[in-house]
C-alpha positions as CSV (number, residue, x, y, z in Angstrom):
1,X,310.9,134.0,7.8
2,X,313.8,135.7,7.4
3,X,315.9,136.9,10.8
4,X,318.4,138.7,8.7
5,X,318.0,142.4,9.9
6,X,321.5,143.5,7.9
7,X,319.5,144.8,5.4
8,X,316.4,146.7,6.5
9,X,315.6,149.5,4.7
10,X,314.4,152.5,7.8
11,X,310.9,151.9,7.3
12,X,311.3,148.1,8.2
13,X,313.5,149.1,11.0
14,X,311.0,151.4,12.4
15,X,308.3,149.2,11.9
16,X,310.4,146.5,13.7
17,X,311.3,148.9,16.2
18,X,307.7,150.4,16.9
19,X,305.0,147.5,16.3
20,X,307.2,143.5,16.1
21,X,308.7,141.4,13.8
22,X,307.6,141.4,10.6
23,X,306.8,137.4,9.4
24,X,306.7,139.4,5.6
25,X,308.0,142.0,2.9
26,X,304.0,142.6,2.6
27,X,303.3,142.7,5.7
28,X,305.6,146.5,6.2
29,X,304.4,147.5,2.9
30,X,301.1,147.5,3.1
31,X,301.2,149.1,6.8
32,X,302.8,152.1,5.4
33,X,300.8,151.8,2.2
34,X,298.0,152.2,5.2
35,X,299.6,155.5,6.7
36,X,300.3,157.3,3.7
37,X,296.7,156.8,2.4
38,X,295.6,157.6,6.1
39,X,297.3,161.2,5.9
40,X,296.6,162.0,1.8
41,X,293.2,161.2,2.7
42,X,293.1,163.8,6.1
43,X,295.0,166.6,4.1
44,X,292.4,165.7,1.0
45,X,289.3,166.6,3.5
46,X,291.2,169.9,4.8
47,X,291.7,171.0,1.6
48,X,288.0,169.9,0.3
49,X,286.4,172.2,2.8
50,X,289.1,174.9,2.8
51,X,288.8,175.5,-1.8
52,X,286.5,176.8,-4.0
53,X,284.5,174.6,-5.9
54,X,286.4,174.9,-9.2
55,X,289.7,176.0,-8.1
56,X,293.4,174.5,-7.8
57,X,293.1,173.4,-4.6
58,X,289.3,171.9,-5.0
59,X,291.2,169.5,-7.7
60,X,294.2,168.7,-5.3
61,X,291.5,168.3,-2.2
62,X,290.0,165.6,-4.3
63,X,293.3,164.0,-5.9
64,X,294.7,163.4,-2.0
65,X,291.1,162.2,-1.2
66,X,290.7,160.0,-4.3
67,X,294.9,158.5,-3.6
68,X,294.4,157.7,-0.1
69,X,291.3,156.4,-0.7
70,X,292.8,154.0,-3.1
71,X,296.0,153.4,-0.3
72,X,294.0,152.7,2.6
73,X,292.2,149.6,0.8
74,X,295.5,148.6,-0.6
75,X,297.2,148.6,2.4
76,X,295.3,146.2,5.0
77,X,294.6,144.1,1.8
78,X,298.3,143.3,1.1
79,X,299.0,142.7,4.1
80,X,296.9,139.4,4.4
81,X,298.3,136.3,3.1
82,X,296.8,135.5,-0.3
83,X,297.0,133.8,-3.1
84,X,299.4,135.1,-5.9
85,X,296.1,135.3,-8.2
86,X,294.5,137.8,-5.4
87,X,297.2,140.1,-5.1
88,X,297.3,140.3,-8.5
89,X,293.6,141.0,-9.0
90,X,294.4,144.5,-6.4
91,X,297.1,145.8,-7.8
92,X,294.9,145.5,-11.0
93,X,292.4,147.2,-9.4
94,X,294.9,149.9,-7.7
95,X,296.3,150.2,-11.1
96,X,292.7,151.1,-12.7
97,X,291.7,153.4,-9.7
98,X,294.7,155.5,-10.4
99,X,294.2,155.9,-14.4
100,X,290.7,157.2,-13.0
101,X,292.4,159.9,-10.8
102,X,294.3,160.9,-13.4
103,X,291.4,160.9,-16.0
104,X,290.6,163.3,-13.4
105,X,293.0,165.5,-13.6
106,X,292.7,165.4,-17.4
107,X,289.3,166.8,-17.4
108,X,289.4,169.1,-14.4
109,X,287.3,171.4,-14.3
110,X,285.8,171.9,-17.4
111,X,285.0,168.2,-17.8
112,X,284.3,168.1,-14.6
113,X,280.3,168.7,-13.2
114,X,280.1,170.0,-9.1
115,X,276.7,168.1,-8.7
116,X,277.4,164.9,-11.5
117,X,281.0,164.6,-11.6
118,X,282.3,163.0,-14.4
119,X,280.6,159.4,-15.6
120,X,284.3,158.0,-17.3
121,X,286.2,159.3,-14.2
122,X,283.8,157.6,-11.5
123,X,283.5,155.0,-13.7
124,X,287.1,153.5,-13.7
125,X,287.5,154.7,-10.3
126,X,284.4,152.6,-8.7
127,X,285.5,149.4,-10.8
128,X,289.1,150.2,-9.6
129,X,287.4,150.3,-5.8
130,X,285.7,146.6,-6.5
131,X,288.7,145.4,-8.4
132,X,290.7,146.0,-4.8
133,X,288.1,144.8,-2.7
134,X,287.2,141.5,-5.2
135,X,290.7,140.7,-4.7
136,X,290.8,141.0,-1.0
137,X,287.6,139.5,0.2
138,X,286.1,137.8,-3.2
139,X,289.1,135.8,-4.5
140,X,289.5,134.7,-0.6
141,X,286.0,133.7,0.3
142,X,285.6,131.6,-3.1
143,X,288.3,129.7,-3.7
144,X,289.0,129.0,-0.1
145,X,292.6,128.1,1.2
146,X,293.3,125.8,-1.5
147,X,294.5,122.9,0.6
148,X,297.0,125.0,3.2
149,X,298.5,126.6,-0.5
150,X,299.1,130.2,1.4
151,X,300.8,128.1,4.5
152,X,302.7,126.0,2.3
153,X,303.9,128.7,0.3
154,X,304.9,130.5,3.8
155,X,306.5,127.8,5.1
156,X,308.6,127.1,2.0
157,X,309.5,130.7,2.0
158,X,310.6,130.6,5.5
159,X,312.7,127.3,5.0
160,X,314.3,129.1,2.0
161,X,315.5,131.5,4.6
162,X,316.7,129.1,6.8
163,X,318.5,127.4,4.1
164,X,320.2,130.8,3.1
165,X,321.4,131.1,6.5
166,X,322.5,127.9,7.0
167,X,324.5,127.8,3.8
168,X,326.0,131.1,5.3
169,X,327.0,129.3,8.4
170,X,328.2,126.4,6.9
171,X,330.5,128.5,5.0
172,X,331.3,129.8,8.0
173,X,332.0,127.2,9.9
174,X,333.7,125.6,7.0
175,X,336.1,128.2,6.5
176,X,337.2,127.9,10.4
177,X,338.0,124.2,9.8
178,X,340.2,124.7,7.2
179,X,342.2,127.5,9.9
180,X,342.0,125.1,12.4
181,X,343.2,122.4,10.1
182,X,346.1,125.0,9.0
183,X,346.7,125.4,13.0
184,X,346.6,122.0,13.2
185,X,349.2,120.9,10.6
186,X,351.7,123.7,11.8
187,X,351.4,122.5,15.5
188,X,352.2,118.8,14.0
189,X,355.6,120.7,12.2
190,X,356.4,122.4,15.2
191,X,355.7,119.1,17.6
192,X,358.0,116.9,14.9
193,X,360.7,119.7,15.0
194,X,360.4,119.8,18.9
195,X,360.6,115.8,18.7
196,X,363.9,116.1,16.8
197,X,365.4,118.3,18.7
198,X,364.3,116.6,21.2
199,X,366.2,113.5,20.4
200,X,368.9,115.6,19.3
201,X,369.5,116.7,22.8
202,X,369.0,113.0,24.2
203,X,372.1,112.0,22.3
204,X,374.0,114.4,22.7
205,X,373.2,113.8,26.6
206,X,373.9,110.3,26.6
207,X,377.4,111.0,24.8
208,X,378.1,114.1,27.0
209,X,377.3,111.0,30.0
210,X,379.4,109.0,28.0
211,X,382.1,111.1,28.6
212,X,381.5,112.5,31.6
213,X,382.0,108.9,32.6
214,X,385.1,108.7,30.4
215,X,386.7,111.4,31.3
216,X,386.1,110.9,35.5
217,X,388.0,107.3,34.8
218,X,390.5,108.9,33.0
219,X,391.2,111.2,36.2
220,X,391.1,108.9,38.4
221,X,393.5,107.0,36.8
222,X,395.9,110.0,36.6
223,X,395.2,109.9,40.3
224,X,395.7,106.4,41.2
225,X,399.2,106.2,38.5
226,X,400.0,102.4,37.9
227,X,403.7,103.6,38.0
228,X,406.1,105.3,40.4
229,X,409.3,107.7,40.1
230,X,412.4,106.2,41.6
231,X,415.1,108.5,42.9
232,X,418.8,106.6,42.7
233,X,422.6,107.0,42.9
234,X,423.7,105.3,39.5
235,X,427.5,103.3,39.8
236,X,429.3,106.6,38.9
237,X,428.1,108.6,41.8
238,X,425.7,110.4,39.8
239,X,422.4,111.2,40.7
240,X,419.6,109.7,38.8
241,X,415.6,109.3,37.9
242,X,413.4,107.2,36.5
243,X,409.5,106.3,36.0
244,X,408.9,103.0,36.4
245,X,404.8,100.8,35.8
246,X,404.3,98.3,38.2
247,X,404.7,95.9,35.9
248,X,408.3,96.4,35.5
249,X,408.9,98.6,32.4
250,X,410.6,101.5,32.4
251,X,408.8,104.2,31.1
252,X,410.9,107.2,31.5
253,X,414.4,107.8,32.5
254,X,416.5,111.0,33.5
255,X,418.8,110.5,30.5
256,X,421.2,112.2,32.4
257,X,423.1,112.7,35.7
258,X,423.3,115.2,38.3
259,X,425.7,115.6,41.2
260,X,423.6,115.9,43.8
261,X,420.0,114.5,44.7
262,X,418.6,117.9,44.9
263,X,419.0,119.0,41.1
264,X,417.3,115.2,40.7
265,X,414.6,115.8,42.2
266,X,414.3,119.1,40.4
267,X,414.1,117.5,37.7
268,X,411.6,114.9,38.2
269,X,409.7,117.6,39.5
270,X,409.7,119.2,36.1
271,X,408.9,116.5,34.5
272,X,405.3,115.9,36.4
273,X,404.6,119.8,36.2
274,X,405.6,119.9,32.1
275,X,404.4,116.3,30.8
276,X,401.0,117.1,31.0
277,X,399.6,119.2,28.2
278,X,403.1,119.1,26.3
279,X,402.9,119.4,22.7
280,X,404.4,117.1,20.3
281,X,407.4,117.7,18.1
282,X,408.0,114.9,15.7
283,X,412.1,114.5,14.7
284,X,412.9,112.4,11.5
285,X,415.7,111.1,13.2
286,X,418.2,111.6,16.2
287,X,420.9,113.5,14.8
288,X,417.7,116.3,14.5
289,X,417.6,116.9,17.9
290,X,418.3,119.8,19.5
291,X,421.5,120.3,21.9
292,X,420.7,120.0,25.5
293,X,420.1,123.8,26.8
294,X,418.6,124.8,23.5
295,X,415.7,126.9,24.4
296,X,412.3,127.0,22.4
297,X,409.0,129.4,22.6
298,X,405.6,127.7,22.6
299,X,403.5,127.9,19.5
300,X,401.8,130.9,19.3
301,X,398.0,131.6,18.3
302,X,397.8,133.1,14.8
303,X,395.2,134.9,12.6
304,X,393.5,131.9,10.5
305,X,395.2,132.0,7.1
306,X,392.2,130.1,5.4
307,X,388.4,130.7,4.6
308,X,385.9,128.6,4.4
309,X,384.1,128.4,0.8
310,X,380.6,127.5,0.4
311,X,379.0,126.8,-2.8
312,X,376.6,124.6,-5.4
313,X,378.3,122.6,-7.3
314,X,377.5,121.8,-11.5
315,X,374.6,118.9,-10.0
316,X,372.6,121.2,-7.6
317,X,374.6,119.9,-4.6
318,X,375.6,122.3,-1.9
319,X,379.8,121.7,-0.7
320,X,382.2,123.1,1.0
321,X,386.0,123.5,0.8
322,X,389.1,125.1,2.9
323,X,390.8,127.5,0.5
324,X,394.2,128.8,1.7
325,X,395.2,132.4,1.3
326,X,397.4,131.5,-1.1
327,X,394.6,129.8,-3.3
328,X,395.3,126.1,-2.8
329,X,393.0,124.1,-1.5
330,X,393.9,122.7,2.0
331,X,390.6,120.6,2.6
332,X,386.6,120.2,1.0
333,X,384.1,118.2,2.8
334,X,383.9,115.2,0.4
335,X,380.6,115.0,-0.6
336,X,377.6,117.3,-1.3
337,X,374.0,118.4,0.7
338,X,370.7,118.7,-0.6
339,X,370.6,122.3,1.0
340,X,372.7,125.0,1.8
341,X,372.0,124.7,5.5
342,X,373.5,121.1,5.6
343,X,376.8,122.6,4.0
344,X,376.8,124.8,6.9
345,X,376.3,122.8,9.9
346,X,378.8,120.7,8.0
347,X,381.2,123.7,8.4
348,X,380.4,124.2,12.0
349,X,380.9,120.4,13.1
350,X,384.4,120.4,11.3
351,X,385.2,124.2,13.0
352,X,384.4,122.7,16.4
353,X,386.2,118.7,16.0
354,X,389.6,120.1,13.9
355,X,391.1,121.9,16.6
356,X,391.0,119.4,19.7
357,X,391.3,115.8,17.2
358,X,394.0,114.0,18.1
359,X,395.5,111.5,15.8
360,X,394.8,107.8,14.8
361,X,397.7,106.6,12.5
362,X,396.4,103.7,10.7
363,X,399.9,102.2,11.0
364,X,399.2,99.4,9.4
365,X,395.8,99.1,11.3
366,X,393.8,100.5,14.2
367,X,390.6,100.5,15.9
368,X,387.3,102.2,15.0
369,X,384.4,102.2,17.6
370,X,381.4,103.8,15.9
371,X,377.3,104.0,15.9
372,X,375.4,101.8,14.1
373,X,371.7,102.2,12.2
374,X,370.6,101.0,15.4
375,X,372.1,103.5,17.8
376,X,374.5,101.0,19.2
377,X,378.4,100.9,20.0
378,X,380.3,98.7,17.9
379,X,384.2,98.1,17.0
380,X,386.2,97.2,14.1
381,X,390.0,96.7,13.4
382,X,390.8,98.3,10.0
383,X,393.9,98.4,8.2
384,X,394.7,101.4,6.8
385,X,393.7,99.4,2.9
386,X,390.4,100.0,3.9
387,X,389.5,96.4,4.7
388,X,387.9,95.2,7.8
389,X,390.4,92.3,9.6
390,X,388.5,92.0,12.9
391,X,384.5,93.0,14.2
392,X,383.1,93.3,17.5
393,X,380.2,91.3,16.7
394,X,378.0,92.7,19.2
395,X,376.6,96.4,19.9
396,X,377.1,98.4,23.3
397,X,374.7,100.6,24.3
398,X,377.5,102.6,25.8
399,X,380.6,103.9,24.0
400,X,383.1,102.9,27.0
401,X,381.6,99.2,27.0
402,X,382.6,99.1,23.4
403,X,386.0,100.3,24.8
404,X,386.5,98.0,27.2
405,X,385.9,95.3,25.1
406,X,388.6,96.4,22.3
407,X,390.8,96.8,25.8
408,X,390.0,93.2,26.5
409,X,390.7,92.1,23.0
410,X,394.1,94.0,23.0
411,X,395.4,93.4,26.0
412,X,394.5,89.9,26.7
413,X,394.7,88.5,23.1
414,X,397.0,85.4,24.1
415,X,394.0,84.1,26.5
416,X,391.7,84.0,24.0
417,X,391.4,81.2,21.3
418,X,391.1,81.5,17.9
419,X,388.7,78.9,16.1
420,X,388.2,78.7,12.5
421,X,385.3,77.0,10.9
422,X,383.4,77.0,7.5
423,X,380.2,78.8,7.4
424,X,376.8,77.4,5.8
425,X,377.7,79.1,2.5
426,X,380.7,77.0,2.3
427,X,383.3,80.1,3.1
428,X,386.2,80.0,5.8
429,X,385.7,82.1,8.9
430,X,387.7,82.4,12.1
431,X,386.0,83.3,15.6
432,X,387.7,84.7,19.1
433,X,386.2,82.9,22.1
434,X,387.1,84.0,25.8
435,X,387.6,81.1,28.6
436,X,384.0,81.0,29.0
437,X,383.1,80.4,25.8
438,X,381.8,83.6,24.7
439,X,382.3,85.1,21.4
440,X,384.5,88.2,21.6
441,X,385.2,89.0,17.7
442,X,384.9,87.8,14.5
443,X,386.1,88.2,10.9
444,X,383.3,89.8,10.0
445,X,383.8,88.1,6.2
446,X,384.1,85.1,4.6
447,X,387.3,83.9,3.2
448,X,387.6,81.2,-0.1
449,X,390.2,79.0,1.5
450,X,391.3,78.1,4.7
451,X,394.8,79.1,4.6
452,X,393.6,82.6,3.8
453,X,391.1,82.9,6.9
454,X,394.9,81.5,8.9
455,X,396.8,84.2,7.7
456,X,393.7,86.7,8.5
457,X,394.0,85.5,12.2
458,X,397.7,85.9,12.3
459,X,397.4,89.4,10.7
460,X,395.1,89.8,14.0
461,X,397.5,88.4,16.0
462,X,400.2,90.5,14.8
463,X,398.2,94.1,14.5
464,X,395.6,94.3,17.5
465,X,397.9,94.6,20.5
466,X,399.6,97.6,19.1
467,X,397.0,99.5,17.1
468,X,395.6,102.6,18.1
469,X,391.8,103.1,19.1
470,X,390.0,105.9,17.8
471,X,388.3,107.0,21.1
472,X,389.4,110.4,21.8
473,X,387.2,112.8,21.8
474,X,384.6,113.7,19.3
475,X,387.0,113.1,16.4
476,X,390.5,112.0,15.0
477,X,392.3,112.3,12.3
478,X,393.5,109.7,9.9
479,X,396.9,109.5,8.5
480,X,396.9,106.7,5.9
481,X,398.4,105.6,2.6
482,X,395.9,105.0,-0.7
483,X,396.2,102.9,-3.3
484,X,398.8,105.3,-5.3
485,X,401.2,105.1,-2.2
486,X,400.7,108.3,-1.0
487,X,399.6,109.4,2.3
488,X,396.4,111.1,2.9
489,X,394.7,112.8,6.2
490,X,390.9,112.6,6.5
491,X,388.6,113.5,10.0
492,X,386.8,111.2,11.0
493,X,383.9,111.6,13.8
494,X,383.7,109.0,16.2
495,X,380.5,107.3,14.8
496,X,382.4,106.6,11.7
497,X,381.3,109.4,9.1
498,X,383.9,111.0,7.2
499,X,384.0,115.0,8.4
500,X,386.8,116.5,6.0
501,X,389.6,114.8,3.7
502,X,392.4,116.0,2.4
503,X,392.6,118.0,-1.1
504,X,396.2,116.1,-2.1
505,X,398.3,113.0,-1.7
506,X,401.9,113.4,-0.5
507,X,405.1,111.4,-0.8
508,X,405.9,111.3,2.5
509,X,403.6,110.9,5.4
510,X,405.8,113.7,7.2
511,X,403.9,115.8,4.4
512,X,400.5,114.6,5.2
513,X,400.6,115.1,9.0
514,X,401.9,118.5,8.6
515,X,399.1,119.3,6.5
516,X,397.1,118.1,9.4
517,X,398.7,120.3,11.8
518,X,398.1,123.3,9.6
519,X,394.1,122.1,9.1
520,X,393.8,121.8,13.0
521,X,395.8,125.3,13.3
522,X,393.5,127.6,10.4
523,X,390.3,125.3,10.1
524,X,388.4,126.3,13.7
525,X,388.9,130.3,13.2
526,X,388.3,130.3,9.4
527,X,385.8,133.0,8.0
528,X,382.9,131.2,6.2
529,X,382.4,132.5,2.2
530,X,379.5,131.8,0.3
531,X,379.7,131.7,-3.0
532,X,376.5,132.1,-5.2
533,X,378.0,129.8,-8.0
534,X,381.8,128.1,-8.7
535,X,383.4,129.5,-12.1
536,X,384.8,126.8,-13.9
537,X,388.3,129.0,-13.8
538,X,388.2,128.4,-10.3
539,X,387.9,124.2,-10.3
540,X,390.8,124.4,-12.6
541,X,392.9,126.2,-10.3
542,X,392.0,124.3,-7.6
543,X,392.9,120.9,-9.4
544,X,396.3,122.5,-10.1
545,X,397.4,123.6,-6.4
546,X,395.6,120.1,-5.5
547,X,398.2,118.3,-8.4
548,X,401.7,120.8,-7.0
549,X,403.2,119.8,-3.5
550,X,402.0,123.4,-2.0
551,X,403.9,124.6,1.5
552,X,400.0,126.0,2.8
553,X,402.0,127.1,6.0
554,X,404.7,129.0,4.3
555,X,402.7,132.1,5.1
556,X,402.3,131.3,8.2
């Protein structure tokens, strides 16, 4: 049985409405079959009594008479559940009774006799009649219920419905899986974005920790100075100071005299309000320096004179570069990002590290302390060839451990003990033990022969105490001389990766740090330009201001 009432006609809703549910189609037909036959039939009698006998409405009496007639057999009979064979057998009969009425009609009135009728017309009527009723009651009674046939057939149809409607709500249902699924796999995007970020966050706590922790030691040991001013009358009767470390080295003197111990102390007082936060001016050599009284003004901010460039290069790759107002290129990022996004967070991280960097001058060596794969703090002594003279050999899970162990290895070098040995694959290696045996650093590669892995310790020897540690801040810059001989700048962020490098060698490493200082000066303000594709004009005259020694500053 079907429950779908979407699409009842108004008779079927009225007969569902008024009497039940239908269990068939036949079942509302033939009830209203029933009812028009019911009323043609009523009307047929009014009108038989109220015409002439062979006027108009004598013939319509009998038409409504003969009609309903027919209708109210029809009716109950298709309503039972028969065979397919009955119901076939009374609409045959219907279908005969009707040609009968409209013999009738045909032959009305002159054919037609008031006390005989008409022997044709009642003839196909009456065996229209039995046809109807044969096929209601006959075909029934003698073929009998044909081994449940009828229910079978009643049943199937009513499974058929079910089926229909289940198909429907298994479409249904199918369709919400697939949102849910949709739901589903965008919640997992959002959850691994949320993760990332997540861990983003977490690093960037620990390393804001990290320094926290740094920075809290640093201030306290500005606090608790290891060194003291001392306030003297020198053998000329001049007054004098100087700064002294507990360890005896002078660190600072007056460098000149002053006639009484008031002005002195003046000016050490100066010095401790001034030293702090003092920039640096770098003098090629003494007879450069300016006369005693000469006044100076503190740099100035100025309106960056660069502009960031972004664009995809001839491969697909997205890159930047630092373009100077006067078309030379000051600076690029030195290598290329599957998206344009990564270009621009690339743009971002050198905008925020440039301006506070401080240098690490590779001269000859100093010491890295980076991230590895693992997440872990190491240290390496470079030299500023590029080669690796001393490693760590073990991983920190705090920056400022890694620190303090370059600090031990700097400072305390003549306690440890070099040991040489010859690894498994039969190459020289050397080893730096502390008292207790534990392994502070190592070469971190092989060596052929022995006497080379001697000369690598003595390089160590010679280098470590004095080289600088890149460990300040977020990034440095690196000042170093390439395999040409000329000196190059490149930032580098504290994990190792390269941030920016410079567009040009120079001749004189003067040249490259003041091409620093104008990077650090333009580079954080710099407008960011993005360019939708790089002419090949444009490369060209970038390789030429890259090939002349450009002033970028003259402008300036």
């Amino acid at each position: 049985m079907s429950t779908d009432r979407t699409n009842d006609g108004t008779l079927q809703a009225v007969y569902r409405r008024r009497i039940g549910d239908p269990t068939t189609d036949d079942e509302v037909r033939g009830y209203w079959l029933f009812v028009v036959g019911l009323v043609l039939a009523v009307a047929g009698v009014f009108l038989f009594l109220a015409s002439e006998p062979q006027g108009g409405l004598r013939q319509l009496s009998l038409v409504g008479i003969s009609v309903g007639l027919i209708l109210l057999l029809v009716g109950p009979v298709i309503r039972l559940p028969l065979e397919p064979r009955a119901t076939t057998l009374v609409a045959v009969g219907a279908t005969v009774a009707a040609i009968g009425v409209a013999y009738f009609v045909a032959v009305f009135p002159g054919g037609w006799s008031v006390r005989n009728g008409n022997t044709v017309v009642i003839g196909l009527y009456g065996l229209g009649l039995l046809l109807v009723g044969g096929g209601g009651v006959l075909v029934p009674l003698l073929s009998g219920r044909a081994d449940g046939a009828g229910d079978l057939r009643r049943e199937l149809a009513e499974l058929d419905d079910v089926l229909e409607d289940t198909a429907a709500d298994e479409a249904d249902l199918a369709a919400r899986v697939a949102a849910l699924r949709s739901e589903l796999a965008a919640s997992n995007d959002a959850a691994a974005s949320l993760g990332r970020a997540v861990t983003a966050m977490s690093e960037e706590l620990a390393d804001a920790e990290s320094d926290e922790a740094d920075l809290a030691a640093r201030l306290w040991s500005l606090r608790q100075s290891q060194a003291r001013f001392e306030l003297y009358e020198d053998g000329g009767g001049e007054w004098r100071w100087r700064l002294r470390h507990r360890n005896g080295n002078i660190v600072a003197t007056s460098g000149e005299g002053y006639s009484r111990r008031h002005n002195a102390q003046k000016g050490l007082e100066s010095v401790r309000r001034n030293a702090l936060g003092a920039t640096l001016l770098r003098v090629e050599s003494e007879d450069e320096l300016a006369e005693p009284g000469e006044t100076f003004e503190p740099p100035e901010v100025v309106e960056s004179q660069t502009t960031f460039e972004l664009y995809e290069d001839k491969s697909g790759e997205f890159r930047w570069r630092l373009r100077h107002d006067n078309g030379n290129i000051v600076g690029d990022g030195g290598e290329g990002y599957s998206r344009r996004s990564g270009a621009r967070e690339a743009i971002e991280r050198v905008q925020e590290y440039a301006g506070p960097a401080e240098y690490l001058r590779l001269d000859p060596t100093g010491f890295e302390i980076y991230r590895d794969g693992a997440g872990e703090w190491r240290w390496r002594l470079v030299h500023r060839n590029g080669n690796v003279l001393a490693d760590g050999g073990e991983g920190y899970t705090r920056r400022r451990d890694a620190r303090r162990a370059v600090d031990r290895v700097r400072e305390g070098l003549d306690e440890l003990t070099f040991e040489t040995y010859e690894d498994s694959a039969g190459e020289h290696r050397w080893r730096l033990k502390s008292g207790n045996g534990q392994v502070v650093a190592d070469s971190g590669e092989g060596y052929s022969r022995q006497s080379s892995v001697e000369d690598a310790v003595e390089r160590v020897r010679q280098y470590a105490p004095e080289a600088d540690v890149l460990d300040i801040g977020r990034a440095a810059f690196e000042v170093y001389e390439d395999n040409g001989g000329e000196f190059r700048w490149r930032l580098r962020h504290r994990n190792g990766q390269i941030v920016a490098t410079g567009s040009e060698g120079y001749a004189e490493k003067s040249k490259a740090e003041d091409a620093v200082d104008r990077f650090k000066l333009n580079a954080p303000g710099s407008a960011v330009e993005d360019l939708d594709e790089v002419a090949a004009e444009a490369d060209d005259g970038s390789e030429e201001g890259a090939d002349a020694e450009s002033e970028d500053g003259d402008g300036e």
